[in-house]
Chimera marker file (.cmm) of the C-alpha trace (Angstrom):
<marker_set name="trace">
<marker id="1" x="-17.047" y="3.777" z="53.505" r="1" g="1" b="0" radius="0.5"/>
<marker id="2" x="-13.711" y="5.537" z="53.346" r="1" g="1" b="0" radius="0.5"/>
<marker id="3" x="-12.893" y="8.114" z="56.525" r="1" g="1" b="0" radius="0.5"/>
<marker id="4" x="-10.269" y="10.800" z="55.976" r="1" g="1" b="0" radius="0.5"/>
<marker id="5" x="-9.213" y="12.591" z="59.197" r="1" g="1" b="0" radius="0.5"/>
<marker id="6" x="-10.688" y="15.841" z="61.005" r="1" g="1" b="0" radius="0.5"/>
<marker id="7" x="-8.608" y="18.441" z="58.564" r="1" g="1" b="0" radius="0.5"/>
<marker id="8" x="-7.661" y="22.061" z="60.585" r="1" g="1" b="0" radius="0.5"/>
<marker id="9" x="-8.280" y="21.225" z="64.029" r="1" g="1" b="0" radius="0.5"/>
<marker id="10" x="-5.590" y="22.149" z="66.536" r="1" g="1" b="0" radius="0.5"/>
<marker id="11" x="-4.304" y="19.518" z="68.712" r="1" g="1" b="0" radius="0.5"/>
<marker id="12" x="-5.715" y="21.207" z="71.537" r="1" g="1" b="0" radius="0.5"/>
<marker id="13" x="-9.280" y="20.639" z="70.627" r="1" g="1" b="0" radius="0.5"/>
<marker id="14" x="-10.837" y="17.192" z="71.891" r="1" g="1" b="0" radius="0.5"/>
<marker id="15" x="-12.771" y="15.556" z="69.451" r="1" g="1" b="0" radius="0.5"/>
<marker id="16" x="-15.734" y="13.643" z="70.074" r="1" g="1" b="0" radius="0.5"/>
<marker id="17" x="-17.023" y="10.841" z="67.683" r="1" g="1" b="0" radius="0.5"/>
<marker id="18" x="-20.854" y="9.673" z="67.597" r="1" g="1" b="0" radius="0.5"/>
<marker id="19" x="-22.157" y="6.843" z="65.754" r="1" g="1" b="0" radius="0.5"/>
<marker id="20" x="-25.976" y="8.162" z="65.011" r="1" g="1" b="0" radius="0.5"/>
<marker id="21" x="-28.525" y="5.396" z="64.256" r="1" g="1" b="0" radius="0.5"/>
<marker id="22" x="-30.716" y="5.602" z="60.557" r="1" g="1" b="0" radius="0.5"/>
<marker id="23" x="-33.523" y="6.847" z="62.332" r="1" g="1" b="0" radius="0.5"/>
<marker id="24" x="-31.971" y="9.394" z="64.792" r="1" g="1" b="0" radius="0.5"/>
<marker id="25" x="-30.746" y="12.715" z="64.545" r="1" g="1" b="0" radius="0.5"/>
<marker id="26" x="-27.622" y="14.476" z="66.330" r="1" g="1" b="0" radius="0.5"/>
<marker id="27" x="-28.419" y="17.938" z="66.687" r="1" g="1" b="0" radius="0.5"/>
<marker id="28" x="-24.964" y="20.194" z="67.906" r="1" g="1" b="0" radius="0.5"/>
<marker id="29" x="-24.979" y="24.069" z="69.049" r="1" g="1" b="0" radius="0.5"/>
<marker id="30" x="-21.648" y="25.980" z="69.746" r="1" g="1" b="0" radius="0.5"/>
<marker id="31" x="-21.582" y="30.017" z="69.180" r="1" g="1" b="0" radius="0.5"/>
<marker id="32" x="-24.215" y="30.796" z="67.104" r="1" g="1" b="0" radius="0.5"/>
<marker id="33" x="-23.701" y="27.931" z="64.642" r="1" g="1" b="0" radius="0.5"/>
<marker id="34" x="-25.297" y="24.315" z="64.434" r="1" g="1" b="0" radius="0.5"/>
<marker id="35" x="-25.503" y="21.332" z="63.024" r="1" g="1" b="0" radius="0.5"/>
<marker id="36" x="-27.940" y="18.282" z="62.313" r="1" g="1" b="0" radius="0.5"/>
<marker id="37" x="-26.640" y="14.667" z="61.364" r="1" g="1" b="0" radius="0.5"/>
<marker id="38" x="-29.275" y="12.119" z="60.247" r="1" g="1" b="0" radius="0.5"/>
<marker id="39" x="-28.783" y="8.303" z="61.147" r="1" g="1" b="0" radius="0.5"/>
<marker id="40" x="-29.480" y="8.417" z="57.102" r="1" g="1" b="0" radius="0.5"/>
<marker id="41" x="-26.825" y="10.272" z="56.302" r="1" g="1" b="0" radius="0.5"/>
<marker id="42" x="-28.458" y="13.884" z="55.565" r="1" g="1" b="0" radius="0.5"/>
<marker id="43" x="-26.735" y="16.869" z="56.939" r="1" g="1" b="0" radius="0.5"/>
<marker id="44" x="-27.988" y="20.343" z="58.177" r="1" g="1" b="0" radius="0.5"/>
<marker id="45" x="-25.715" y="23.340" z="59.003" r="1" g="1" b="0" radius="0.5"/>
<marker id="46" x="-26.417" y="26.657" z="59.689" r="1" g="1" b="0" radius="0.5"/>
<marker id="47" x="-24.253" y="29.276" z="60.094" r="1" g="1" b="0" radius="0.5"/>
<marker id="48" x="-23.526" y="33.050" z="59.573" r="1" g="1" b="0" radius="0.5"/>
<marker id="49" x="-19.429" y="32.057" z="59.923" r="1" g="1" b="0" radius="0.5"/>
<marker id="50" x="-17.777" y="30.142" z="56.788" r="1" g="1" b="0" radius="0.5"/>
<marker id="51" x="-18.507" y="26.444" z="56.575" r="1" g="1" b="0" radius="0.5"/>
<marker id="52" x="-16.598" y="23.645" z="54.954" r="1" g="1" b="0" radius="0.5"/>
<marker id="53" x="-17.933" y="20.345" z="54.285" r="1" g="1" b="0" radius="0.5"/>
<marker id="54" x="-16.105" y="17.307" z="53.280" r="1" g="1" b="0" radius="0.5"/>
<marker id="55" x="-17.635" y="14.695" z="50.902" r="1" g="1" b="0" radius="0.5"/>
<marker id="56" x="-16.863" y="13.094" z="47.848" r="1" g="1" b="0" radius="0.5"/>
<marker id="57" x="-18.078" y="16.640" z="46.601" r="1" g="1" b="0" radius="0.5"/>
<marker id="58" x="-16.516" y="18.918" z="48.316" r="1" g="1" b="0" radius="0.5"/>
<marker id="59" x="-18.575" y="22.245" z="49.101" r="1" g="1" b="0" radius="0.5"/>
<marker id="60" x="-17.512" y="25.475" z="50.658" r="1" g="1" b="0" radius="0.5"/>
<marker id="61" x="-19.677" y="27.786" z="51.416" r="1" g="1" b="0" radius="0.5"/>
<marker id="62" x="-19.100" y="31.607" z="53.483" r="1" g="1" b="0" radius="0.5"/>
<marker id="63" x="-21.088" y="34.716" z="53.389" r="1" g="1" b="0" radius="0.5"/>
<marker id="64" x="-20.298" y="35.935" z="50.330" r="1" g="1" b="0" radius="0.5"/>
<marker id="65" x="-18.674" y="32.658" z="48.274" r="1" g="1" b="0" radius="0.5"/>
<marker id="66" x="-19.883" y="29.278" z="47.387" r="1" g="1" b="0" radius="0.5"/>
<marker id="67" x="-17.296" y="26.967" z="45.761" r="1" g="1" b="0" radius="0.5"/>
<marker id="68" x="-18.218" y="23.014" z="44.801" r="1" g="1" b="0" radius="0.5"/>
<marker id="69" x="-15.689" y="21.352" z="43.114" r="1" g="1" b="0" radius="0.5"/>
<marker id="70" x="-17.062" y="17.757" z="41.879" r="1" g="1" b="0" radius="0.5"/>
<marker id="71" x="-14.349" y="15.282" z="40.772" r="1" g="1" b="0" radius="0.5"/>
<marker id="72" x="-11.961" y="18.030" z="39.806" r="1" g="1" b="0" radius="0.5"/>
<marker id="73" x="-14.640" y="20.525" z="38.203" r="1" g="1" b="0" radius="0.5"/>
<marker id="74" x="-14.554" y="23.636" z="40.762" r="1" g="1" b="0" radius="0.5"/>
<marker id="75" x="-17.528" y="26.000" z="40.137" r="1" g="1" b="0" radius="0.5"/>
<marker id="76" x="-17.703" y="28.977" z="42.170" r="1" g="1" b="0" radius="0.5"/>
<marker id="77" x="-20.043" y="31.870" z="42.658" r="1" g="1" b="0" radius="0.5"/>
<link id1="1" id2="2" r="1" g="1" b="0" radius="0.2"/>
<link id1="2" id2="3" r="1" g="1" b="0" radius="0.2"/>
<link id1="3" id2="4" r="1" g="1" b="0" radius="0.2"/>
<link id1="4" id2="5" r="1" g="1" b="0" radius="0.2"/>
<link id1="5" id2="6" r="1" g="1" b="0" radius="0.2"/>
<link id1="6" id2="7" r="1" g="1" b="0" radius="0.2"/>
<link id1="7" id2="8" r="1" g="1" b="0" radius="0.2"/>
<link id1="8" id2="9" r="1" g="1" b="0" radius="0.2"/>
<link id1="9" id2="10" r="1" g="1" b="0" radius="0.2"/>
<link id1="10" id2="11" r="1" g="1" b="0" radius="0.2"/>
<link id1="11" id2="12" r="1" g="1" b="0" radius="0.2"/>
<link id1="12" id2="13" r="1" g="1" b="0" radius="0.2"/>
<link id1="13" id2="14" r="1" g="1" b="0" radius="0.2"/>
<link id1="14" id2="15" r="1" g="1" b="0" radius="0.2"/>
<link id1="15" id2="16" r="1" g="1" b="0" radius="0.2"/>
<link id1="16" id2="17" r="1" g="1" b="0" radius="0.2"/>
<link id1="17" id2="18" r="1" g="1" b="0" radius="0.2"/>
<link id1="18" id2="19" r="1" g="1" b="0" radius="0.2"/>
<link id1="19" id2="20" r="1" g="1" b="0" radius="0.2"/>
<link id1="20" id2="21" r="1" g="1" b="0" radius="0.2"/>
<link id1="21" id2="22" r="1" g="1" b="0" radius="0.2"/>
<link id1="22" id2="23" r="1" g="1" b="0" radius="0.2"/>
<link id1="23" id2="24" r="1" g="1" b="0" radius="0.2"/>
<link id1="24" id2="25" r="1" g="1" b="0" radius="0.2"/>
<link id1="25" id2="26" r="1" g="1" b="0" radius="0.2"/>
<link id1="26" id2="27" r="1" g="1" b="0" radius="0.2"/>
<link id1="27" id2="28" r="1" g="1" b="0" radius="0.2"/>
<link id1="28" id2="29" r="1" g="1" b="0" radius="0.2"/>
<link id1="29" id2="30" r="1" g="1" b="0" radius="0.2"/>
<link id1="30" id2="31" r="1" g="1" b="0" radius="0.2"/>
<link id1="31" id2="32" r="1" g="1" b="0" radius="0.2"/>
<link id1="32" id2="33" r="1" g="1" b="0" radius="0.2"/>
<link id1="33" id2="34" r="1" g="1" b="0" radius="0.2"/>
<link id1="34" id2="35" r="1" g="1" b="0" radius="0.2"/>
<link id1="35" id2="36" r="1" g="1" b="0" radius="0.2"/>
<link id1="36" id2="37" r="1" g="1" b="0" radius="0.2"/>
<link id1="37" id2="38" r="1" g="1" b="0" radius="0.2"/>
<link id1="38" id2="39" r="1" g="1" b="0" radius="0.2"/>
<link id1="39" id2="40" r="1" g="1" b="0" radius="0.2"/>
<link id1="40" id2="41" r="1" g="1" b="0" radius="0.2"/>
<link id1="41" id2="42" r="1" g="1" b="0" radius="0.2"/>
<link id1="42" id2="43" r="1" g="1" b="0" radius="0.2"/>
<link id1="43" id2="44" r="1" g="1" b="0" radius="0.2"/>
<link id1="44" id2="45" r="1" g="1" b="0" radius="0.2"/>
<link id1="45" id2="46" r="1" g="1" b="0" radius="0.2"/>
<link id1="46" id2="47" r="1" g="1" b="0" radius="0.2"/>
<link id1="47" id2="48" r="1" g="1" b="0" radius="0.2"/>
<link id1="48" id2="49" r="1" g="1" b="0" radius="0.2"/>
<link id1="49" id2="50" r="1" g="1" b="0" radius="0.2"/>
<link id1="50" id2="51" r="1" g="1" b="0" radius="0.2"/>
<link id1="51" id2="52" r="1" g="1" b="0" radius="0.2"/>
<link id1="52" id2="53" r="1" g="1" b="0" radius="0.2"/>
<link id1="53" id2="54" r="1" g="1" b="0" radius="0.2"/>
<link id1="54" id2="55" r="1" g="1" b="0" radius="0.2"/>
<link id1="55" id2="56" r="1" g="1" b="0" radius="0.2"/>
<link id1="56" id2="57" r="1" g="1" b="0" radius="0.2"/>
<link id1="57" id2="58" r="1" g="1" b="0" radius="0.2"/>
<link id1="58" id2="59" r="1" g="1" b="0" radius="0.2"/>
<link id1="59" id2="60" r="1" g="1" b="0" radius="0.2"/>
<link id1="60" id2="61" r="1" g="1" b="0" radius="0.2"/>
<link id1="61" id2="62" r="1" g="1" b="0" radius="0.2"/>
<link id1="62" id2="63" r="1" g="1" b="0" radius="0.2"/>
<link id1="63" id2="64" r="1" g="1" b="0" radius="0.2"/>
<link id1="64" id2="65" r="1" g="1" b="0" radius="0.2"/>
<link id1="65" id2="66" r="1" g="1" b="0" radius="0.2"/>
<link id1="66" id2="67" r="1" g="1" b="0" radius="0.2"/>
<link id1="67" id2="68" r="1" g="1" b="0" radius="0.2"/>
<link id1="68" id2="69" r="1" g="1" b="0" radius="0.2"/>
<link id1="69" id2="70" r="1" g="1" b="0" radius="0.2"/>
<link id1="70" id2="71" r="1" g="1" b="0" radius="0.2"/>
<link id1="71" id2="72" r="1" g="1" b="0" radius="0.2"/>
<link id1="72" id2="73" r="1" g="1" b="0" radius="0.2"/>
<link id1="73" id2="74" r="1" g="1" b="0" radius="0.2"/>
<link id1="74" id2="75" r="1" g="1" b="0" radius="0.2"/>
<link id1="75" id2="76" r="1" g="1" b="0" radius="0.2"/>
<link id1="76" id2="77" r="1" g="1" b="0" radius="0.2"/>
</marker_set>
């Protein structure tokens, strides 16, 4: 498993890295958002702020937008 590096976070900010186990969960809140990592690999967000999420697919998804762009293909809606 390849890991690229947290992308727009200001130096400022202290991140915090977890290693969850397969059959645990990691359950975040901060302002309204949150977000659920399975030990499996699954993940949960929920948010009424824009969200991106980076994966081999990479999804973006805000209010009124949803883009997926999958191995060059960008869709958008």
């Amino acid at each position: 498993m390849t890991q690229d590096p947290v992308l727009d976070i200001p130096e400022e900010i202290e991140v915090i890295t977890v290693r969850v186990p397969e059959r645990e969960a990691l359950h975040v809140e901060a302002n309204g958002s949150s977000i659920t990592i399975f030990g499996d690999g699954r993940v949960s967000v929920v948010s009424d702020k824009p969200v991106q999420i980076r994966t081999p697919t990479h999804i973006e998804i805000s209010a009124a937008n949803i883009s997926i762009d999958a191995g060059g293909e960008k869709q958008s809606s």
